[in-house]
N, CA, C and O atoms as CSV, one atom per row, in Angstrom:
chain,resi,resn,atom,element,x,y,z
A,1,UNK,N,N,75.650,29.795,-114.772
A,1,UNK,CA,C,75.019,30.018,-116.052
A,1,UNK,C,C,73.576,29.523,-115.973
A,1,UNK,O,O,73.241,28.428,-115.520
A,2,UNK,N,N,72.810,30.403,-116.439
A,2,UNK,CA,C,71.339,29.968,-116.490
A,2,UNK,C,C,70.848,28.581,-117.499
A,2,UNK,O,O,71.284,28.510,-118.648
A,3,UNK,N,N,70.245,27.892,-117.144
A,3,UNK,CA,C,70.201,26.807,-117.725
A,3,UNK,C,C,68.547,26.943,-117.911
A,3,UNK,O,O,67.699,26.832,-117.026
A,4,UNK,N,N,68.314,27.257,-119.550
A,4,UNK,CA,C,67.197,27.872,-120.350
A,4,UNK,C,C,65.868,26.918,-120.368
A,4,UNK,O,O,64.690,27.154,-120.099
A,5,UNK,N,N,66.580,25.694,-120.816
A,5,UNK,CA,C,65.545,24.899,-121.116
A,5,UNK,C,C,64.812,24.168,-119.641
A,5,UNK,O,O,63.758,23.540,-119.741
A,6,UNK,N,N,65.537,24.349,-118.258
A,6,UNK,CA,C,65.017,23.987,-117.572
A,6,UNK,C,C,64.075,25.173,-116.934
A,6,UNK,O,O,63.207,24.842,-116.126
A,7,UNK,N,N,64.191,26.135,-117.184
A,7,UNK,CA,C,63.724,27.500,-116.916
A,7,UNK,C,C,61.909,27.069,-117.300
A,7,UNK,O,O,60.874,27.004,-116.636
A,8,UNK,N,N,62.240,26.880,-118.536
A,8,UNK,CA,C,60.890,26.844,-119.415
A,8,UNK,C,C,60.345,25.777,-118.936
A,8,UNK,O,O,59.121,25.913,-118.942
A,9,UNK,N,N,60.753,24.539,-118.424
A,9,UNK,CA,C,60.012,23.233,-118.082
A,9,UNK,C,C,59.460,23.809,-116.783
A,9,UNK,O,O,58.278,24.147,-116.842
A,10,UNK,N,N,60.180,24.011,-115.452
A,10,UNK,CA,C,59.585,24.559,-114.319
A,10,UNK,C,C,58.605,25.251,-114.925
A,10,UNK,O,O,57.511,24.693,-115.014
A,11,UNK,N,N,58.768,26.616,-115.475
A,11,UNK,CA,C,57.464,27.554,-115.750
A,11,UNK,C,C,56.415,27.148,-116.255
A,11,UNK,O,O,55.290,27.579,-116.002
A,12,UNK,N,N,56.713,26.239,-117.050
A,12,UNK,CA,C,55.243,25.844,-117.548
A,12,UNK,C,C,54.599,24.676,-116.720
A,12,UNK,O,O,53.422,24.353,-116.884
A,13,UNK,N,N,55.521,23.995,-115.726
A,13,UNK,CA,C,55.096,23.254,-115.141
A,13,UNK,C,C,54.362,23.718,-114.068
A,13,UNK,O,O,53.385,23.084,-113.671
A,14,UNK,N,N,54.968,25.472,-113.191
A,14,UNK,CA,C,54.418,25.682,-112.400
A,14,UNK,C,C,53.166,26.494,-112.787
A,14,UNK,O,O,52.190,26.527,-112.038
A,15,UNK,N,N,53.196,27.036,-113.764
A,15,UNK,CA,C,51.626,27.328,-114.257
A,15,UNK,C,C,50.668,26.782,-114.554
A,15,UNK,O,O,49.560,27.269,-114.332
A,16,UNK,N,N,50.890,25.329,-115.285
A,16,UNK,CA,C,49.597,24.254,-115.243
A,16,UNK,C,C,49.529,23.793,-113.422
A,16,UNK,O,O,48.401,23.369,-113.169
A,17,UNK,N,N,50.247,23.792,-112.454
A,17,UNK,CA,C,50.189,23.402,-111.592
A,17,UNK,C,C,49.659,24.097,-110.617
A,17,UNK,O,O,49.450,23.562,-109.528
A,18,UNK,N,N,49.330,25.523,-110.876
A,18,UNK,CA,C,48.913,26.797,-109.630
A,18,UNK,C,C,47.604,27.038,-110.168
A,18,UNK,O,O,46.768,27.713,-109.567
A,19,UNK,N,N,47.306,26.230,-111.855
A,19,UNK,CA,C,45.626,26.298,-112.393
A,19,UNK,C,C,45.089,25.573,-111.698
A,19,UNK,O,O,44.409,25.996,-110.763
A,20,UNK,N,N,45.245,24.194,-111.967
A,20,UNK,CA,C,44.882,22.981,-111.722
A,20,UNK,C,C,44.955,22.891,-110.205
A,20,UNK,O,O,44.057,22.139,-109.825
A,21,UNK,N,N,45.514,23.260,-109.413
A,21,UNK,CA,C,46.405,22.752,-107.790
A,21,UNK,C,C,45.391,24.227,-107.342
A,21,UNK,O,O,45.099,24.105,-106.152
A,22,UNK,N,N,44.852,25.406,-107.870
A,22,UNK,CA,C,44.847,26.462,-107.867
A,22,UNK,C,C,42.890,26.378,-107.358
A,22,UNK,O,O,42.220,27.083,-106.604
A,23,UNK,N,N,42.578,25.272,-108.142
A,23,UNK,CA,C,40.783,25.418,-108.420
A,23,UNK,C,C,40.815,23.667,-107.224
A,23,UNK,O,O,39.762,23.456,-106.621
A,24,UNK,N,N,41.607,22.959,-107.080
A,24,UNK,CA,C,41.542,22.020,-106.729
A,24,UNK,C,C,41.551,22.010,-104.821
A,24,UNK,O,O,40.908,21.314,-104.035
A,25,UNK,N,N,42.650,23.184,-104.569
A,25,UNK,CA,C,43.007,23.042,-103.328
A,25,UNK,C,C,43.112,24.885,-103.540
A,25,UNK,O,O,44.137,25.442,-103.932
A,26,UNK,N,N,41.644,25.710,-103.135
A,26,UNK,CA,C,42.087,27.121,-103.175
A,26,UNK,C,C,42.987,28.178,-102.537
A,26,UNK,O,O,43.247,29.293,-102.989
A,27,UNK,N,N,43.321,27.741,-101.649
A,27,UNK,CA,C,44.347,28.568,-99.980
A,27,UNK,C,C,45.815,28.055,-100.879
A,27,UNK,O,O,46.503,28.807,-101.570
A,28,UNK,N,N,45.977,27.062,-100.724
A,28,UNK,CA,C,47.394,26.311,-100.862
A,28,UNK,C,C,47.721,25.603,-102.088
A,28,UNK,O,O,48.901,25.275,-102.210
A,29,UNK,N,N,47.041,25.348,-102.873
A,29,UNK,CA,C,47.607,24.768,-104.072
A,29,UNK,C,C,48.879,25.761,-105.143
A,29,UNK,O,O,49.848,25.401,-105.813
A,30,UNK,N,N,48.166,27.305,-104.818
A,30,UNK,CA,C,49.521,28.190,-105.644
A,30,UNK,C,C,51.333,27.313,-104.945
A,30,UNK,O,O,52.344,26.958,-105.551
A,31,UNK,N,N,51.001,27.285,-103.671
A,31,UNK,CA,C,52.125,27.198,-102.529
A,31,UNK,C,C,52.912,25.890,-103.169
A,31,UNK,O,O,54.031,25.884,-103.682
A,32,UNK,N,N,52.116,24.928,-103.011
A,32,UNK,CA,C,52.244,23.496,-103.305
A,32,UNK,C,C,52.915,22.946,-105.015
A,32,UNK,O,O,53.559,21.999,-105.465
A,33,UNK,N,N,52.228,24.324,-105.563
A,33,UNK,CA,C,52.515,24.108,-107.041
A,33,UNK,C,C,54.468,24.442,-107.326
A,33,UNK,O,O,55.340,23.800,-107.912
A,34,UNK,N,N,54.463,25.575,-106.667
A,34,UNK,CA,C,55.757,26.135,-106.947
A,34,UNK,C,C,56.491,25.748,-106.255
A,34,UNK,O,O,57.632,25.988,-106.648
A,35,UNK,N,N,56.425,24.926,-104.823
A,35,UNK,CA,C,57.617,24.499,-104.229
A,35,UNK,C,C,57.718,23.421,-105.276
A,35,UNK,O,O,58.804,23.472,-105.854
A,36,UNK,N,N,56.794,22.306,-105.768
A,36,UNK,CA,C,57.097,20.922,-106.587
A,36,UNK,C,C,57.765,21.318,-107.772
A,36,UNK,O,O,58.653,20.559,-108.159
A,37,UNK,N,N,57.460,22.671,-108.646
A,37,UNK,CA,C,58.440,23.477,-110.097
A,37,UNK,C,C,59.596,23.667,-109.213
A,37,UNK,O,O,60.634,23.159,-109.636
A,38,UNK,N,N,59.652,24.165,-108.293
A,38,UNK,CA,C,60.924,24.694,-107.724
A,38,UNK,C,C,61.696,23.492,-107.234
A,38,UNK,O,O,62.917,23.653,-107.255
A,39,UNK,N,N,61.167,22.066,-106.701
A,39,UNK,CA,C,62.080,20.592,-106.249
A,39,UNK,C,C,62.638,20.825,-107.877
A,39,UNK,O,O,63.586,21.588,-108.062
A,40,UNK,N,N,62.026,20.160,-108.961
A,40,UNK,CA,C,62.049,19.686,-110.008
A,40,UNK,C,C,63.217,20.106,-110.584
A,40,UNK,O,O,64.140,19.332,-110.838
A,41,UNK,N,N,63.254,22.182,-110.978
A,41,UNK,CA,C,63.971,22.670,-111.272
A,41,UNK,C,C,65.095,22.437,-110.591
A,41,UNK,O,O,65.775,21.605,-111.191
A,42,UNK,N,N,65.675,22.871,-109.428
A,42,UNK,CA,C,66.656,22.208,-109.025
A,42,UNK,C,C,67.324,20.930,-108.460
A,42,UNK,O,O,68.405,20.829,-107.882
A,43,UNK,N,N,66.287,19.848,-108.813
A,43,UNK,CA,C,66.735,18.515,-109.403
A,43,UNK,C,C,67.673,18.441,-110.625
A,43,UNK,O,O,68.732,17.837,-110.792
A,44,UNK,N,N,66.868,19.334,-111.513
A,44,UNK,CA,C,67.046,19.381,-113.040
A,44,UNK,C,C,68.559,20.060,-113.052
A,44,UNK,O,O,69.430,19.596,-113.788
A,45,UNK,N,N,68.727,20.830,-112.460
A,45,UNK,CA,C,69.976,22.011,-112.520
A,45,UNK,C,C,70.904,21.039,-112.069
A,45,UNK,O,O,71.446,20.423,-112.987
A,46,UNK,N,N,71.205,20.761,-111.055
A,46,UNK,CA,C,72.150,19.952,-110.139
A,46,UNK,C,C,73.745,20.749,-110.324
A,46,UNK,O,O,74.652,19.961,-110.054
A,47,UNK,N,N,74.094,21.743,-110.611
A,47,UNK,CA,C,75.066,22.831,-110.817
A,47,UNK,C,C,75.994,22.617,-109.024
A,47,UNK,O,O,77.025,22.047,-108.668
A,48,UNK,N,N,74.619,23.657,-108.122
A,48,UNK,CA,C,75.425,24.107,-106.971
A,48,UNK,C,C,73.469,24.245,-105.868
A,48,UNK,O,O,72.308,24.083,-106.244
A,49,UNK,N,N,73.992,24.548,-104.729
A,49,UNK,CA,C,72.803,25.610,-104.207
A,49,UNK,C,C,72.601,26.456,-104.535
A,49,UNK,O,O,71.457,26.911,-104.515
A,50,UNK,N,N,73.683,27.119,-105.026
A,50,UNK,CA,C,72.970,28.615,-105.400
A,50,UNK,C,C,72.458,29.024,-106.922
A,50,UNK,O,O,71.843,30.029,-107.278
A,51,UNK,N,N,72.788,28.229,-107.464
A,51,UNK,CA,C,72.397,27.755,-108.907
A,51,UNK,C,C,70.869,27.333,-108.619
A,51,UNK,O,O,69.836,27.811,-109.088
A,52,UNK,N,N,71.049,26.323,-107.732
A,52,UNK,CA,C,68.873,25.647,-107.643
A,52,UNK,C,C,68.186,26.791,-107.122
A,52,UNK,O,O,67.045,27.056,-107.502
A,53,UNK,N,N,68.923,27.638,-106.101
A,53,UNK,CA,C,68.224,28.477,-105.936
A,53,UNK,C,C,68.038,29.612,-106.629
A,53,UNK,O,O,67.208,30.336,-106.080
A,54,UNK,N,N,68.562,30.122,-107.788
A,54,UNK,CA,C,68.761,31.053,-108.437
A,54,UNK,C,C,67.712,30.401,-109.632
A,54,UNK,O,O,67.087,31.316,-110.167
A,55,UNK,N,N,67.455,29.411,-110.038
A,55,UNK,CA,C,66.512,28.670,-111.220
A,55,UNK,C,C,65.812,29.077,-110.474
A,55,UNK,O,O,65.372,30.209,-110.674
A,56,UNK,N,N,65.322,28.196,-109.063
A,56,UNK,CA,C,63.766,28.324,-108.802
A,56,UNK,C,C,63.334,29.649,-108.368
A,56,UNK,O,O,62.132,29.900,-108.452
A,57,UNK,N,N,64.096,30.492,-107.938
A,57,UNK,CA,C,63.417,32.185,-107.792
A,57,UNK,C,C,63.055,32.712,-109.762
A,57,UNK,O,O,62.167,33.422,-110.234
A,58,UNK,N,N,63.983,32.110,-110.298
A,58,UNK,CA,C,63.503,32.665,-111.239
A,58,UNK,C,C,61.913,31.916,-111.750
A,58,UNK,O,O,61.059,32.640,-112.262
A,59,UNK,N,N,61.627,30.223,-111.513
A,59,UNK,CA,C,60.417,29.970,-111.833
A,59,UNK,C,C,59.672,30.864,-111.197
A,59,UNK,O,O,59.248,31.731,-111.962
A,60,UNK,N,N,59.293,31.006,-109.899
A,60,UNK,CA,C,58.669,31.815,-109.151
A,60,UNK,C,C,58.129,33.342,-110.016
A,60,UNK,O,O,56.987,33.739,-110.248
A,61,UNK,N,N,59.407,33.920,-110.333
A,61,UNK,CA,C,59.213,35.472,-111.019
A,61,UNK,C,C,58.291,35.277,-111.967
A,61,UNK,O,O,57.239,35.904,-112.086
A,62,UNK,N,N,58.762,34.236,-112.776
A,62,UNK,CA,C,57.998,33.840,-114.400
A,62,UNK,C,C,56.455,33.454,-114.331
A,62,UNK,O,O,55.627,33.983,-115.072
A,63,UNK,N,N,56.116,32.431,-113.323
A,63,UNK,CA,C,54.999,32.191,-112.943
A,63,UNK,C,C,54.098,33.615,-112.011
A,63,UNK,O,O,52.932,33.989,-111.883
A,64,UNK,N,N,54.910,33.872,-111.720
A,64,UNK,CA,C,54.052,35.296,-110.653
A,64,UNK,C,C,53.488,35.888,-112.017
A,64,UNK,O,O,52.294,35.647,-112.199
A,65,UNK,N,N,54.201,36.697,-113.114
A,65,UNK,CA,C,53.968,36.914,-114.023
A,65,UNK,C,C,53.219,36.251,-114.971
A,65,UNK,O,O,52.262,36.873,-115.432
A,66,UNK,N,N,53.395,35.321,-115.302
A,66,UNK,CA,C,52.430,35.029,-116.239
A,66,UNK,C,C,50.768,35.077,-115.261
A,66,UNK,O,O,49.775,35.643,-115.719
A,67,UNK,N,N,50.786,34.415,-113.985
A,67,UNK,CA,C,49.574,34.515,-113.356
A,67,UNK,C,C,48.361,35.936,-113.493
A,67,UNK,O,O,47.147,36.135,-113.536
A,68,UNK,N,N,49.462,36.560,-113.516
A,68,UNK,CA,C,48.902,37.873,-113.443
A,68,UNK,C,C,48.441,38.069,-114.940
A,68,UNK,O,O,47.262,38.386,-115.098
A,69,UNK,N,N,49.157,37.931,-115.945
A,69,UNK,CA,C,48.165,37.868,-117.522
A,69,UNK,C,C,47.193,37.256,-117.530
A,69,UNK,O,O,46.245,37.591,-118.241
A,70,UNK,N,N,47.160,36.061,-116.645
A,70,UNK,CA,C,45.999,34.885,-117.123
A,70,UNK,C,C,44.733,36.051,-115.987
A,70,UNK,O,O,43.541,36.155,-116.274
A,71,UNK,N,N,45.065,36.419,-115.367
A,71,UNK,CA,C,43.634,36.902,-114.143
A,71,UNK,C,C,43.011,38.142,-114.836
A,71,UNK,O,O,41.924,38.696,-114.668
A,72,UNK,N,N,44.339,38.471,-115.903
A,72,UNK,CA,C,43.899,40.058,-116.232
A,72,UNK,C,C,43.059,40.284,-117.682
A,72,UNK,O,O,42.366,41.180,-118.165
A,73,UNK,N,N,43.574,38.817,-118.132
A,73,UNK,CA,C,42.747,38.245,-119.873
A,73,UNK,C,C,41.483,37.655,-118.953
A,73,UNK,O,O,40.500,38.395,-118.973
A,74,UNK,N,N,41.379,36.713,-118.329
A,74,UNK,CA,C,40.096,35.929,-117.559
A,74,UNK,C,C,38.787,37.003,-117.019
A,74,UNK,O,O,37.582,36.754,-116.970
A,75,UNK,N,N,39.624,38.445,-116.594
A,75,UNK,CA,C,38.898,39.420,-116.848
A,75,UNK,C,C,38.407,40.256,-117.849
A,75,UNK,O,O,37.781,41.309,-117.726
A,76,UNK,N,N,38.703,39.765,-118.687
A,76,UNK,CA,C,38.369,40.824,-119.711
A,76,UNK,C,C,38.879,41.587,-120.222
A,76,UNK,O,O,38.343,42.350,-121.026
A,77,UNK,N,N,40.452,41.602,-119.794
A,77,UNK,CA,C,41.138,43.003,-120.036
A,77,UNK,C,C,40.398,44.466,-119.521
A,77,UNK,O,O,40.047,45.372,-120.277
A,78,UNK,N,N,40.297,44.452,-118.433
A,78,UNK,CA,C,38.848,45.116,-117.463
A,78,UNK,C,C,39.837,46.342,-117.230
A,78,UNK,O,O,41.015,46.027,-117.060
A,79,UNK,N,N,39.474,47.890,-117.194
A,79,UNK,CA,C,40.333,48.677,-116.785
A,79,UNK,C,C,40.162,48.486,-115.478
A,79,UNK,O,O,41.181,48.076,-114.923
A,80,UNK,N,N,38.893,48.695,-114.534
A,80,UNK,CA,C,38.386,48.691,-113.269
A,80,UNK,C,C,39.576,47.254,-112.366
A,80,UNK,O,O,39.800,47.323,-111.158
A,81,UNK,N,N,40.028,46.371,-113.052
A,81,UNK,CA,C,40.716,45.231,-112.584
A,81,UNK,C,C,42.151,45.727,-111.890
A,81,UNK,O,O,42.814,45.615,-110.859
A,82,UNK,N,N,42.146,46.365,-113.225
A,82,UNK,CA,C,43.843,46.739,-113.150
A,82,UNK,C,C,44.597,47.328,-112.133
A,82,UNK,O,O,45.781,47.014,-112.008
A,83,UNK,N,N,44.026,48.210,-111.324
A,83,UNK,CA,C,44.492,49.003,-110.249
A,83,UNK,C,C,44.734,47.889,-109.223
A,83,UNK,O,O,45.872,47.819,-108.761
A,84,UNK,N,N,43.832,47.028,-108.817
A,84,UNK,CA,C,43.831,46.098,-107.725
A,84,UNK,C,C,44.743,44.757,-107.961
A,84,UNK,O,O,45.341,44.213,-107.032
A,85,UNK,N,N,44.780,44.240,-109.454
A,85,UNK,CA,C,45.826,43.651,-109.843
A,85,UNK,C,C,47.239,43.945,-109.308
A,85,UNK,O,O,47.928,43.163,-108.654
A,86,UNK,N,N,47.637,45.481,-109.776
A,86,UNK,CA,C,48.689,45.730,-109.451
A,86,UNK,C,C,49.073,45.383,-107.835
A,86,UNK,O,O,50.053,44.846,-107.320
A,87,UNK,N,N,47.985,45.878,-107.361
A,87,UNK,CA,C,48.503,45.976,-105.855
A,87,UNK,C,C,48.577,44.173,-105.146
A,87,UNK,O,O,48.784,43.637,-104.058
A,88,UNK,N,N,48.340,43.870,-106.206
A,88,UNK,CA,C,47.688,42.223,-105.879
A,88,UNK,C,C,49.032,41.591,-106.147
A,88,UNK,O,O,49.556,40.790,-105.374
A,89,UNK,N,N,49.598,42.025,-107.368
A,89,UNK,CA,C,50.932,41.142,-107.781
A,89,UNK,C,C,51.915,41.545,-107.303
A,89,UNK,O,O,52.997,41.066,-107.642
A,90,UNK,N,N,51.833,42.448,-106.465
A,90,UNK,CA,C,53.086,43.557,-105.735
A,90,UNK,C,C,53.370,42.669,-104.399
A,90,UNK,O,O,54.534,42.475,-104.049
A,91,UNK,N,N,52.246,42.122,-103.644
A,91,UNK,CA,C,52.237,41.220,-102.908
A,91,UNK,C,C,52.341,39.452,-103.138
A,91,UNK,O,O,52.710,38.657,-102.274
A,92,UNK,N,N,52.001,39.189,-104.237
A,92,UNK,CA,C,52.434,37.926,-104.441
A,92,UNK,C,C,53.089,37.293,-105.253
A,92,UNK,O,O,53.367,36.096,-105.175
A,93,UNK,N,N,53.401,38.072,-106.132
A,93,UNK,CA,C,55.166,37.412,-106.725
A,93,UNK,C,C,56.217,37.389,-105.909
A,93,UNK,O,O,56.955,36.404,-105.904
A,94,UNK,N,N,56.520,38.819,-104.830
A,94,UNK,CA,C,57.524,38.039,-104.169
A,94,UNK,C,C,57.394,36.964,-103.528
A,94,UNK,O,O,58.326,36.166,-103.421
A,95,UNK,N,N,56.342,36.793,-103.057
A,95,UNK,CA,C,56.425,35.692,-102.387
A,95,UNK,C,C,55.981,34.283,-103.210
A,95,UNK,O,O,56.015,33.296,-102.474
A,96,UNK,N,N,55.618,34.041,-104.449
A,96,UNK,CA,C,56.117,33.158,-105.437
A,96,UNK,C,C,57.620,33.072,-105.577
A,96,UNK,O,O,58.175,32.000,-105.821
A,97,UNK,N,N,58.183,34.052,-105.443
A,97,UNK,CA,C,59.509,34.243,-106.082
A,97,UNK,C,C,60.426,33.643,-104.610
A,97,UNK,O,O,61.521,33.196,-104.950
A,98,UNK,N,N,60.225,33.580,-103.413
A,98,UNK,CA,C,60.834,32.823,-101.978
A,98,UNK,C,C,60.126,31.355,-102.306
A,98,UNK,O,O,60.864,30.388,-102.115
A,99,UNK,N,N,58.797,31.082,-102.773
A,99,UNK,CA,C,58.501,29.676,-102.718
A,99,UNK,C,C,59.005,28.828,-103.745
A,99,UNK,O,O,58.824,27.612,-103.686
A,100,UNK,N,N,59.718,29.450,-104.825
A,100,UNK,CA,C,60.345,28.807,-105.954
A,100,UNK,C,C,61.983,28.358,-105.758
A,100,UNK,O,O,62.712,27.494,-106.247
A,101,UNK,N,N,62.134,29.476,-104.737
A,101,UNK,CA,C,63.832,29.360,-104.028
A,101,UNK,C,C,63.885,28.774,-103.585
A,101,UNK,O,O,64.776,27.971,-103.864
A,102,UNK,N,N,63.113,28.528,-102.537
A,102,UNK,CA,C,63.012,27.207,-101.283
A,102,UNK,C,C,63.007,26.035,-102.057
A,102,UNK,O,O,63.828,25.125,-101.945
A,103,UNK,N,N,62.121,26.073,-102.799
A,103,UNK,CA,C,62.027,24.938,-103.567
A,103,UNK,C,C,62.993,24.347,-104.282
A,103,UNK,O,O,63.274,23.164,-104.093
A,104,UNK,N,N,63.741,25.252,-105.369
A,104,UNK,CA,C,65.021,25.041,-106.010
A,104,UNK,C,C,66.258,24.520,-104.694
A,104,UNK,O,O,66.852,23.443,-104.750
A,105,UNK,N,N,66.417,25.396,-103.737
A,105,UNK,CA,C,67.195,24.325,-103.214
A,105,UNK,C,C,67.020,22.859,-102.194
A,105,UNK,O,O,67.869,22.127,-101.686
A,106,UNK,N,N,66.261,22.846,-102.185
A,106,UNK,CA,C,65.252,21.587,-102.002
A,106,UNK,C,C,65.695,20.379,-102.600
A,106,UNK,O,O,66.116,19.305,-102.171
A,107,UNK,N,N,65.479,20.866,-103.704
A,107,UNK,CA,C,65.752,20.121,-105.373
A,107,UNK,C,C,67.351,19.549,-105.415
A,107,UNK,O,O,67.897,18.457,-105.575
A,108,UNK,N,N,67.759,20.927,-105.178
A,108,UNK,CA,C,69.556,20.382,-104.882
A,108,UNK,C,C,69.395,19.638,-104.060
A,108,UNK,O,O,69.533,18.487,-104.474
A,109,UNK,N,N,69.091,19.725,-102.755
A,109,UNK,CA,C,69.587,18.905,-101.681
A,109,UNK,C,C,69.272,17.220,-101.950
A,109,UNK,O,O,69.864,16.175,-101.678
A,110,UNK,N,N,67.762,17.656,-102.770
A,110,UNK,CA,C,67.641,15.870,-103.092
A,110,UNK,C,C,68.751,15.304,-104.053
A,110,UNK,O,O,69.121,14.131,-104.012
A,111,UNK,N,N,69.126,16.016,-104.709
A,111,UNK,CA,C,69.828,15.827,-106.200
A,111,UNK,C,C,71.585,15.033,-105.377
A,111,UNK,O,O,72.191,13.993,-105.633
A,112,UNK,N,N,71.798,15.933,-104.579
A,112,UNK,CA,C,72.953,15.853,-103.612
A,112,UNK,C,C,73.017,14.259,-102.951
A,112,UNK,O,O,73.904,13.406,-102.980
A,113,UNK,N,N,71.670,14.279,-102.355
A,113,UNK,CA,C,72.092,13.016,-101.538
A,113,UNK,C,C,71.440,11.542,-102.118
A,113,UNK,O,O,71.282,10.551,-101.405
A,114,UNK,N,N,71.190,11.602,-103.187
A,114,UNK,CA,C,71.145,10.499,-103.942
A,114,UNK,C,C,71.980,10.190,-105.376
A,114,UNK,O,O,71.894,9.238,-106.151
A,115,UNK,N,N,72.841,11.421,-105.401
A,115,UNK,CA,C,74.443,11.179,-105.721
A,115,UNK,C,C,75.527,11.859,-105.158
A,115,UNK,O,O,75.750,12.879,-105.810
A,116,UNK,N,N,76.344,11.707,-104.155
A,116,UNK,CA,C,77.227,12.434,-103.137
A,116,UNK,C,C,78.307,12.535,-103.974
A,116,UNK,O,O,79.241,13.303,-103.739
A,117,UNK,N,N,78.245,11.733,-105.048
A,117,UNK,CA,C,79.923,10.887,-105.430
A,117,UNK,C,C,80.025,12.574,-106.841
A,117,UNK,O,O,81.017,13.281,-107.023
A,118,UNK,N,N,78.970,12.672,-107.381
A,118,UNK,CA,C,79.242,13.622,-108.100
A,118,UNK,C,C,78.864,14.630,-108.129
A,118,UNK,O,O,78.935,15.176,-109.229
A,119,UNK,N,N,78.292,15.394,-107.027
A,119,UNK,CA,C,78.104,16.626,-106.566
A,119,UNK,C,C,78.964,17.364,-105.685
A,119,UNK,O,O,79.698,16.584,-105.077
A,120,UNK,N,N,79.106,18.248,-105.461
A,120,UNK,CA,C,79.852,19.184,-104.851
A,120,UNK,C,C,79.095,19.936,-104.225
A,120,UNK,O,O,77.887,19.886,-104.455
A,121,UNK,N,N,79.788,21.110,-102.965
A,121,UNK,CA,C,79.033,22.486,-102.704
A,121,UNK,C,C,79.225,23.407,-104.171
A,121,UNK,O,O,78.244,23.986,-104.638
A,122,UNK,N,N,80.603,23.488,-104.861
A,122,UNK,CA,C,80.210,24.487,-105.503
A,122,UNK,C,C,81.131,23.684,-106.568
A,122,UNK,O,O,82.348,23.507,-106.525
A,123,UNK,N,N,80.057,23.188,-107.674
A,123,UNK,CA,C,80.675,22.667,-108.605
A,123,UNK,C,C,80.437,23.439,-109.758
A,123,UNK,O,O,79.731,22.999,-110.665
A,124,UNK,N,N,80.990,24.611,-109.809
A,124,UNK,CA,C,80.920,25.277,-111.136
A,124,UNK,C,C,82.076,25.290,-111.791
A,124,UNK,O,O,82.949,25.994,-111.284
A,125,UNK,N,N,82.372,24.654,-112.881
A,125,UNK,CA,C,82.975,24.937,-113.737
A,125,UNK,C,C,84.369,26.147,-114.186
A,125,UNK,O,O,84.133,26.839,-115.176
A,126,UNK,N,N,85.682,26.358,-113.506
A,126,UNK,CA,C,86.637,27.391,-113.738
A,126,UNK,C,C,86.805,27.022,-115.292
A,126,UNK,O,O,86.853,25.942,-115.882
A,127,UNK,N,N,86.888,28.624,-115.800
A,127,UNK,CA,C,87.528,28.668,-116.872
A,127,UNK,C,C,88.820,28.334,-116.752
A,127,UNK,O,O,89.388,28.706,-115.725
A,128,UNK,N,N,89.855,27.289,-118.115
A,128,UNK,CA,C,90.933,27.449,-118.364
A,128,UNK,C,C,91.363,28.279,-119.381
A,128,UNK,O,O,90.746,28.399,-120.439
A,129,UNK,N,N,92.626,28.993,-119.054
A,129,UNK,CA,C,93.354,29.958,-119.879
A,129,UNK,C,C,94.093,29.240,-120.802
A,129,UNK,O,O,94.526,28.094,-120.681
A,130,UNK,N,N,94.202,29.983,-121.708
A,130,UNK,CA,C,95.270,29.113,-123.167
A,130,UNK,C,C,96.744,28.791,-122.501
A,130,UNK,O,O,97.456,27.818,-122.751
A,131,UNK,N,N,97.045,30.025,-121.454
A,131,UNK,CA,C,98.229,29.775,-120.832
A,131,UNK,C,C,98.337,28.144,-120.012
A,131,UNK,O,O,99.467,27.665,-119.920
A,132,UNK,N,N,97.423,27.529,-119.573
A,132,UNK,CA,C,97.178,26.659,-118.491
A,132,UNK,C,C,97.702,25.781,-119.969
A,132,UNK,O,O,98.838,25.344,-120.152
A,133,UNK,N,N,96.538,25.675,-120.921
A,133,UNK,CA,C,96.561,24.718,-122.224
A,133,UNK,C,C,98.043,24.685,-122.786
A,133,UNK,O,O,98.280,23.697,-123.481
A,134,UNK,N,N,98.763,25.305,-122.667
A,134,UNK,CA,C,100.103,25.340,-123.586
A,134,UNK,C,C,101.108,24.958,-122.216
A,134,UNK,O,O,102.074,24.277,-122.561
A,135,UNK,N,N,101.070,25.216,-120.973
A,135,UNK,CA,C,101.728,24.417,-120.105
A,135,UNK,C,C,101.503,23.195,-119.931
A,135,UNK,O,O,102.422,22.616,-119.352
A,136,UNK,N,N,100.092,22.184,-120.378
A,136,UNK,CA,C,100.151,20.863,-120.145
A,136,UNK,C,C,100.853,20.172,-121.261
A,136,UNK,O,O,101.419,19.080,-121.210
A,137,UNK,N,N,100.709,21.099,-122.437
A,137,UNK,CA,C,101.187,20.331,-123.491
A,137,UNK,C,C,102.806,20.223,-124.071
A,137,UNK,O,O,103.073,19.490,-125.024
């Protein structure tokens, strides 16, 4: 299950972080920004691996996206922009979207080994049936 509110903390974390990390360190700060949203987020999740990794591809998507509004308002809303934009975000959201994964399970793995006792590989949650409920009782 997607877990919303951590969704929104990564994203906004990795967007002040690819501005700021972005003008600070120009080559590598996007890189740097979204693996640290992507630890965080799947710190935050602590579900499964594939859960941290499934948050942080999604920070990745969200941030690829919003990046691309902020370059395309910073322009002016420029028609002349737009063509090269496209071809611009075609190439680097996915690969926002692998640096947010990596990152998310990252996040697990830290989350994992500084509590072993209550993590699992795959601690998700089985539904119980009413049938299960009326046999214990």
């Amino acid at each position: 299950m997607i877990d919303q509110k951590n969704i929104l903390i990564g994203t906004v974390l990795a967007v002040v972080l690819v501005v700021v990390l972005g003008m600070l360190i120009p080559l590598i700060g996007g890189v740097i920004a979204l693996i640290v949203a992507g630890i965080v987020v799947g710190y935050l999740v602590n579900q499964s691996v594939k859960m941290g990794a499934i948050h942080g591809a999604l920070i990745g998507l969200f941030t690829g996206i919003i990046y691309v509004i902020i370059i395309y308002a910073v322009s002016g809303f420029s028609q002349k922009i737009i063509g090269g934009l496209i071809i611009y975000s075609l190439g680097f959201i996915p690969v926002y979207i692998l640096l947010g994964l990596g990152g998310g399970i990252i996040g697990y793995v830290i989350k994992a080994r500084q509590h072993p006792e209550t993590l699992s590989e795959e601690e998700i949650p089985e539904e119980i049936t009413s049938k299960d409920n009326d046999d214990e009782l």
